[in-house]
C-alpha positions as CSV (number, residue, x, y, z in Angstrom):
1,X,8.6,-5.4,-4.4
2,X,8.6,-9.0,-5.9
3,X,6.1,-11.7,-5.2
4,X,6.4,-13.9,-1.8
5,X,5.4,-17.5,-1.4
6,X,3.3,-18.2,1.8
7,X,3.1,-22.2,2.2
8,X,1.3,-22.9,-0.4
9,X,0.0,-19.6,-1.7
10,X,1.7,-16.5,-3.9
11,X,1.2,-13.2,-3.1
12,X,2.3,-9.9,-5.4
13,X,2.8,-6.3,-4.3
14,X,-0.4,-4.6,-3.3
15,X,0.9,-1.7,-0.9
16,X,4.2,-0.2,-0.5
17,X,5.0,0.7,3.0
18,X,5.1,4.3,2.1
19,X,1.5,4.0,0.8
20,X,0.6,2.7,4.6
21,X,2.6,5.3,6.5
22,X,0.4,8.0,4.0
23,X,-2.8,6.4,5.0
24,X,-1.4,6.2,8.8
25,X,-0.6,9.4,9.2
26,X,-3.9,10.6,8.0
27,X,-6.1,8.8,10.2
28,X,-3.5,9.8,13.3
29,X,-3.9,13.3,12.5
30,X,-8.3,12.6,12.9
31,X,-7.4,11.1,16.2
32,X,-5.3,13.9,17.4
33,X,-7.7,16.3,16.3
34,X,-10.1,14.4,18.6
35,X,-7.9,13.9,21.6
36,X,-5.4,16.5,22.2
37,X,-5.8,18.7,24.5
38,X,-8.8,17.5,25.6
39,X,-7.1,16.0,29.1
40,X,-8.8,12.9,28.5
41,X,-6.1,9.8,28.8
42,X,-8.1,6.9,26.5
43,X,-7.0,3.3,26.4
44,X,-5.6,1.8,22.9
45,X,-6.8,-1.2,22.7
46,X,-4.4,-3.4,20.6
47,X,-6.4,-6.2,18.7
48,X,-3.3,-9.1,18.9
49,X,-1.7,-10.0,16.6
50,X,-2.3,-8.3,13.9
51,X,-2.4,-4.9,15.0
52,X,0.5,-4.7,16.7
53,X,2.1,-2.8,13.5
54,X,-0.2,-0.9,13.0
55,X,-1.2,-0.1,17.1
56,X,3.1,1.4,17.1
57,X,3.1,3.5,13.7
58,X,-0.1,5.0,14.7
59,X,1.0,5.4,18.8
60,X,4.9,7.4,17.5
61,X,2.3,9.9,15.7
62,X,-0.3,11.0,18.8
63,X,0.8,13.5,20.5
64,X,-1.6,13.2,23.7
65,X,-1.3,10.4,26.5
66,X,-2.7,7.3,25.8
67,X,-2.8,3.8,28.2
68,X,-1.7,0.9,25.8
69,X,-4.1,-2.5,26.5
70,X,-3.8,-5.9,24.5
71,X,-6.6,-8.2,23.7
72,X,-6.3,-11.3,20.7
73,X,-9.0,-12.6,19.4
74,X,-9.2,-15.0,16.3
75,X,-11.7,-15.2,13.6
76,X,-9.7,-16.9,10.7
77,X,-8.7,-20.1,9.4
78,X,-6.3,-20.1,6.7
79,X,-8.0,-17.6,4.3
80,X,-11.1,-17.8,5.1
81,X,-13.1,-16.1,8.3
82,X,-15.2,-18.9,10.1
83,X,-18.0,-16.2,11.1
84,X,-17.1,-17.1,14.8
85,X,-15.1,-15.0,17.2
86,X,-13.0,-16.4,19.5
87,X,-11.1,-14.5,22.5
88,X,-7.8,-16.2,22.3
89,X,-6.4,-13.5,25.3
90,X,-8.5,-11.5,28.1
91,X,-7.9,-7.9,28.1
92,X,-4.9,-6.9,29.8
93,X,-6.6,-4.6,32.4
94,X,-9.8,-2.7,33.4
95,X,-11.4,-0.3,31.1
96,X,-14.5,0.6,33.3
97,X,-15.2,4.6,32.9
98,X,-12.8,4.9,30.3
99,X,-12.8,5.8,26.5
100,X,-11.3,3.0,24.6
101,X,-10.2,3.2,21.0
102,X,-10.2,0.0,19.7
103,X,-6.7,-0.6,17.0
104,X,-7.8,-3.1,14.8
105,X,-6.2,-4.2,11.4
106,X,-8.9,-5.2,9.2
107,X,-12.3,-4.9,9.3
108,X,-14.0,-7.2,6.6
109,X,-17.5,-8.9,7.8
110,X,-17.6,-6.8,10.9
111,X,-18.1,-10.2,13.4
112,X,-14.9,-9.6,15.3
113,X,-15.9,-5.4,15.9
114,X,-19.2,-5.8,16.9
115,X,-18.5,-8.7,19.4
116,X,-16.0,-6.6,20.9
117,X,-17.7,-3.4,20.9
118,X,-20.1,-5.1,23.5
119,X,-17.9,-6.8,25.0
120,X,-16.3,-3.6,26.2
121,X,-19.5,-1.9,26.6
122,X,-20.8,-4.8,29.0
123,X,-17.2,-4.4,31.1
124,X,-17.7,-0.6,31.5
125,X,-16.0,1.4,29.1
126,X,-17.6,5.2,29.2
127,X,-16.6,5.3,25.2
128,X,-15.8,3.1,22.5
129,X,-13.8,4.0,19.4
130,X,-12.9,1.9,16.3
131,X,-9.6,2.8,14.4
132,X,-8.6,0.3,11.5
133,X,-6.0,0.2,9.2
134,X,-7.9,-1.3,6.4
135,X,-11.5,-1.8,5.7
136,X,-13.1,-4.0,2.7
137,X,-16.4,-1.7,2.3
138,X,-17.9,-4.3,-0.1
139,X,-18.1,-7.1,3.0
140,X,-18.6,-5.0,6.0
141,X,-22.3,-4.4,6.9
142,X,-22.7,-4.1,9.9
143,X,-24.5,-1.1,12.1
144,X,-21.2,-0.6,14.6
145,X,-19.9,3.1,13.2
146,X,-16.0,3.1,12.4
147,X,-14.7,6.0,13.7
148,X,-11.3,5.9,11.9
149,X,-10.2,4.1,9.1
150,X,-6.9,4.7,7.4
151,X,-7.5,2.5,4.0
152,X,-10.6,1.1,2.2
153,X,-9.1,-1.7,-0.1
154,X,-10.9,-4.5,-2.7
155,X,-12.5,-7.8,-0.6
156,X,-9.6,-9.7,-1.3
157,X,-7.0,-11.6,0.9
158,X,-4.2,-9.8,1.9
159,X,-1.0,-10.4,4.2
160,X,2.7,-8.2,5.4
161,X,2.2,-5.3,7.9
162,X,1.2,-7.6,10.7
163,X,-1.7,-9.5,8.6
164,X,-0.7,-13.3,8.1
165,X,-1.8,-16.1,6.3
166,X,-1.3,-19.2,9.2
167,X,0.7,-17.0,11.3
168,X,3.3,-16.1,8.4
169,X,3.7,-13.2,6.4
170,X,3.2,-10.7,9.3
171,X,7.0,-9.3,9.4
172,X,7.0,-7.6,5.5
173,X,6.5,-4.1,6.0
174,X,4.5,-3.8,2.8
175,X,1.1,-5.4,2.1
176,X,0.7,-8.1,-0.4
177,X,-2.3,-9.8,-2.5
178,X,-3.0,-12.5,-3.2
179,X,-1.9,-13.6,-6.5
180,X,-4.8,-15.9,-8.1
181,X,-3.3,-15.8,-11.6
């Protein structure tokens, strides 16, 4: 893996791809455990855009029915988060009596999680579950339980594997840093 220019910013290595399949594959197995067999069909709820990677890795390794849903919401500018939440897309169908596991993937501050959380809560969902690719424990404090998280990484900016920096940088299938030196 070299280093990738993004605009006006570098980025090095950070995760190979088969370091993220690892990490995917052991939070899939947590929501199996949870779901099959149970007869329950819950709705994935695919945070747009940036979870779309990680929403069809995760959805080729359940092996119970699941209803796919889209929502995008936006919380960044650049590299930094603005600390408002904005829904860029409605959700793509109802959710009322139904358990929803959310696919987002990052979680840093938490803002974008707990708006949605009762947002889905407020338009009926019976259940709400949060699966996340990535997590930066150092920056999230917030009192909305993660019920899956495939990585914990360092609070630092990251792109590749559907994260971008200005839209760009969401097609590498590895994740990359960026490179302040």
């Amino acid at each position: 893996m070299d280093k990738i220019r993004l605009f006006d910013k570098t980025f090095k290595p950070f995760l190979s791809y088969e370091e993220i399949a690892e990490a995917i594959d052991n939070v899939a197995e947590k929501i199996n455990a949870d779901f099959e067999g149970k007869g329950e069909v819950p709705i994935l709820l695919c945070v747009l855009n940036g979870s779309v990677m990680f929403c069809g890795e995760l959805m080729k390794r359940m092996r119970f029915d699941a209803e796919l849903k889209s929502i995008k919401l936006s919380s960044y500018s650049g590299t930094q988060s603005t600390g408002k939440v904005r829904e860029m897309m409605g959700l793509t169908g109802s959710i009322e009596g139904r358990t929803v596991i959310v696919i987002e993937d990052i979680v840093d501050t938490g803002n974008t999680i707990v708006q949605l959380k009762k947002s889905l809560e407020d338009k009926g969902a019976k259940c709400v579950k949060i699966c996340t690719m990535l997590l930066k424990p150092e920056v999230y404090d917030k009192d909305v339980r993660l019920d899956y998280v495939a990585k914990e990484i360092p609070n630092a900016f990251i792109v590749g594997f559907g994260l971008d920096y200005d839209e760009l940088g969401r097609n590498y299938k590895d994740i990359y840093v960026i490179d302040n030196e």
